[in-house]
C-alpha positions in Angstrom: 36.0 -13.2 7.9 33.3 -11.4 10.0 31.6 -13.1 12.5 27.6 -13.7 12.1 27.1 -10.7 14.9 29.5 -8.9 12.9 27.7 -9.3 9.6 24.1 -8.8 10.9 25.1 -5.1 12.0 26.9 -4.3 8.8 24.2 -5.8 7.1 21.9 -3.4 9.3 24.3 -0.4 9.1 24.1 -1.1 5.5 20.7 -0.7 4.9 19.8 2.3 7.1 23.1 3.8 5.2 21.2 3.2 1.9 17.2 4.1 3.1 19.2 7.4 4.3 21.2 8.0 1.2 18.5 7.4 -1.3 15.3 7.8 0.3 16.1 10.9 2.7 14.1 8.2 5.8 15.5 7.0 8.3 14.6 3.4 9.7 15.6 0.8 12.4 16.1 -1.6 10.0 16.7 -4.4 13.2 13.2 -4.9 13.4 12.4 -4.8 9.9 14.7 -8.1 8.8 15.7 -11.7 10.2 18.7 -13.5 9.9 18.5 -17.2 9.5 20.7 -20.2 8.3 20.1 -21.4 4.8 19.1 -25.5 5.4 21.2 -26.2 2.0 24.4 -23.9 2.2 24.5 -23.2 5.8 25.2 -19.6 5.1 23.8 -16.9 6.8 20.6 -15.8 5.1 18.6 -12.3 5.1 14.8 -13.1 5.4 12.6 -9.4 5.0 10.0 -9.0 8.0 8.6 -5.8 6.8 6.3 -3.6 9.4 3.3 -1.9 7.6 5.4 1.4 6.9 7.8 -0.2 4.4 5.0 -2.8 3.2 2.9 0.5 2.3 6.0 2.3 0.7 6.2 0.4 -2.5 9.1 1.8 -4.0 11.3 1.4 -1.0 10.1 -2.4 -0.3 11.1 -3.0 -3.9 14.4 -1.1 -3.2 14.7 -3.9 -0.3 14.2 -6.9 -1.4 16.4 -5.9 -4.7 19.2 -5.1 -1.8 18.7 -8.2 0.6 18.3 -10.5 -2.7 21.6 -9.6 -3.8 23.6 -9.7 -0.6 22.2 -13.3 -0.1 23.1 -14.1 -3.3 26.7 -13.0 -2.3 26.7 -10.1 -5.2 27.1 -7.4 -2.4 29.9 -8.9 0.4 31.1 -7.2 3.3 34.0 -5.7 1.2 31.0 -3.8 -1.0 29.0 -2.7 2.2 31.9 -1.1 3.5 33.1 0.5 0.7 29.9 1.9 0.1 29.4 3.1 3.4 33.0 5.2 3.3 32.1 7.3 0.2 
């Protein structure tokens, strides 16, 4: 099991990964999302703290939030992230 440093820079490797594949942009997603603990769970949670150049790029902020919905929601693990990322 990955530590929570661990799964914050897959999660960020993750996303620049995808922005890159699909998008053809490139973006430091470490400034663009927070981690935080879920009150309930106690699971590591991804909260979105989009600048101005995502917020303006609707397509890509939808893109996003779909992505960091679904890895809170434990759809995408680690296992899917990485696996992604080797193709």
């Amino acid at each position: 099991m990955y530590n929570q440093l661990s799964f914050q820079k897959l999660v960020i490797q993750y996303l620049e990964f995808l922005i890159a594949e699909d998008f053809n942009l490139e973006y430091r997603m470490s400034r663009e999302i927070n981690f935080t603990e879920n009150l309930v769970s106690h699971s590591l949670i991804i909260v979105p703290d989009f600048s101005d150049k995502i917020n303006l790029n609707a397509p890509l902020k939808e893109y996003l939030e779909t992505i960091i919905y679904h890895i809170n929601q434990k759809v995408i693990d680690s296992e899917d992230m990485h696996r992604t990322m080797i193709q």
